[in-house]
N, C-alpha and C positions, 0 to 999 in steps of 0.2 A: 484114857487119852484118846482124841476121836482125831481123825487127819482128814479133813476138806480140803479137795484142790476146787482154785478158783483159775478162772482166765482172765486178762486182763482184756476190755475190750475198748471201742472208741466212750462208748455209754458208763465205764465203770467196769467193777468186778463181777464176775457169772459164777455161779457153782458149775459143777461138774454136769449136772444134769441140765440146768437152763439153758447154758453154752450149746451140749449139744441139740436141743429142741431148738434151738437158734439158726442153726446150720443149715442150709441148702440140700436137697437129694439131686444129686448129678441124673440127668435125665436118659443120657449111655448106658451109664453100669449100675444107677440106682442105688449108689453109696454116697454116704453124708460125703460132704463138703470140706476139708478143715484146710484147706490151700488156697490156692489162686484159681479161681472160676469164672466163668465166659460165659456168658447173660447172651442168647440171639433165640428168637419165635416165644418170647417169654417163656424162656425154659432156662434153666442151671446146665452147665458142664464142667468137669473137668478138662483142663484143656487137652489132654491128651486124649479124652473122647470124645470129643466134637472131632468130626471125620466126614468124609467125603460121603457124601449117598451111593455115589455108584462103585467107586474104586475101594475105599473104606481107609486113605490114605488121611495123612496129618495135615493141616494147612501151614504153610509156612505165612509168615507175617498174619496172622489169620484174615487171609484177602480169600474170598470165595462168593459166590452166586449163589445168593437166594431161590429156592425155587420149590412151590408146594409145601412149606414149611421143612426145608432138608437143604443142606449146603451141599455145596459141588464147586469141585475145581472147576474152575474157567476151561479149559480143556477137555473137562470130562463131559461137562455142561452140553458144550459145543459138539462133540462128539456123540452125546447118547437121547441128548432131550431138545437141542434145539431145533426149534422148525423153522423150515421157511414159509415166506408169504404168501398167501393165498391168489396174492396180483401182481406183486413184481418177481417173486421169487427168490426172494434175498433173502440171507438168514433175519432171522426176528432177533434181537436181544433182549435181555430180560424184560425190558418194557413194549411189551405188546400188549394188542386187547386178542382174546380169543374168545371165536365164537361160538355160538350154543353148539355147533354139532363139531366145533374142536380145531377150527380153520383157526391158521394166527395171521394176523395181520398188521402192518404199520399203519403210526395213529397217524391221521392225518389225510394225505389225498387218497393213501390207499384203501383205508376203511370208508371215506367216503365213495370211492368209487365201487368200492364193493357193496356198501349200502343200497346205492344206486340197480346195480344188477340185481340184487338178491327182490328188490320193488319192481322190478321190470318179470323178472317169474313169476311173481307173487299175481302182477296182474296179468300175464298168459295165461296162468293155474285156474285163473278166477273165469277167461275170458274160453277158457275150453270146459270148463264145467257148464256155465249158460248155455253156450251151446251143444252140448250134449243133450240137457235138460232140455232145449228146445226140439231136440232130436226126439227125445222121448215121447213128448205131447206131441208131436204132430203124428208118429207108428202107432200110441194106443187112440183108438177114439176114446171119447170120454166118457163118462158112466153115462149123462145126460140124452147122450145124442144116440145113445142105446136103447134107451125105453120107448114105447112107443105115443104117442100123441091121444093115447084116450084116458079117461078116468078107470084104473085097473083098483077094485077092490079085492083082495085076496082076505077070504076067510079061514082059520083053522081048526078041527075039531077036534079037543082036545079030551082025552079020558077021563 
C-alpha cells in the first residue's frame, strides 16, 4: 500500500513534491512559501518578513516607502534617508530626480533652475581654462621663434 498526499490547488491536484517546487522562497528568511505572501521589488515575502530597512519593524496595513529596492516606514524614511533640495531646501519625497554627484532635487522649477546654474559653471570652467591656456602661450615662446633664421644642417657620426 503506497500513501500520496496531494494538494488541492486553483490548477487541480499536485503531489507532494510538485506542490512544493511550486512555492515561492520568501526573500527575508529564504523559506518556501506555504501561506499568505507579499509580492513588492519582484521579490516573495512572508508577511511577517517584509520589514522596515532601518528599524527592522512590521508594517502595519503594509503602507510603507519605497526606496533603493528596501521599505521603510514613512517615519523612518523621513528621519534616516530623506534629503532636502539642493535649491529650495525642502525635504524631497520619494519622487525626486537625484543627481550624478547625489544632490536631490524637485522636478520642475527646481531642477530647472539648477540645470541652469550647473551650465552657467560649466561655461566659467571652460571660460578659465582658455584663458589659462592663453596664459601659457603667451610665458613660453614657441619652438619656432627659437630657431634661428638660417639653413642649420646638423650631421651625426655614427659607429
Amino acid at each position: 500500500y503506497l500513501a500520496l498526499t496531494y494538494f488541492r490547488t486553483p490548477d487541480g491536484a499536485m503531489c507532494d513534491s510538485c506542490f512544493k517546487n511550486s512555492l515561492k522562497k520568501c526573500f527575508g528568511c529564504k523559506e518556501l512559501i506555504t501561506d499568505k505572501l507579499f509580492s513588492a521589488f519582484d521579490r516573495y515575502w512572508h508577511l511577517r518578513c517584509f520589514r522596515c530597512g532601518v528599524c527592522d519593524g512590521p508594517f502595519d496595513q503594509l503602507s510603507f516607502v519605497p526606496y533603493k529596492m528596501k521599505p521603510y516606514h514613512k517615519e523612518c524614511y523621513k528621519k534616516n534617508l530623506m534629503k532636502n533640495c539642493k535649491i529650495c531646501s525642502k525635504p524631497c519625497d520619494q519622487d525626486f530626480f537625484e543627481a550624478a554627484n547625489g544632490d536631490a532635487l524637485h522636478e520642475g522649477t527646481c531642477l530647472e533652475e539648477y540645470n541652469a546654474v550647473q551650465e552657467k559653471l560649466k561655461k566659467a570652467a571652460e571660460a578659465v581654462q582658455q584663458r589659462s591656456e592663453a596664459q601659457k602661450q603667451k610665458a613660453e615662446p614657441s619652438a619656432q621663434a627659437a630657431l634661428p633664421d638660417c639653413n642649420l644642417v646638423l650631421y651625426f657620426l655614427l659607429p
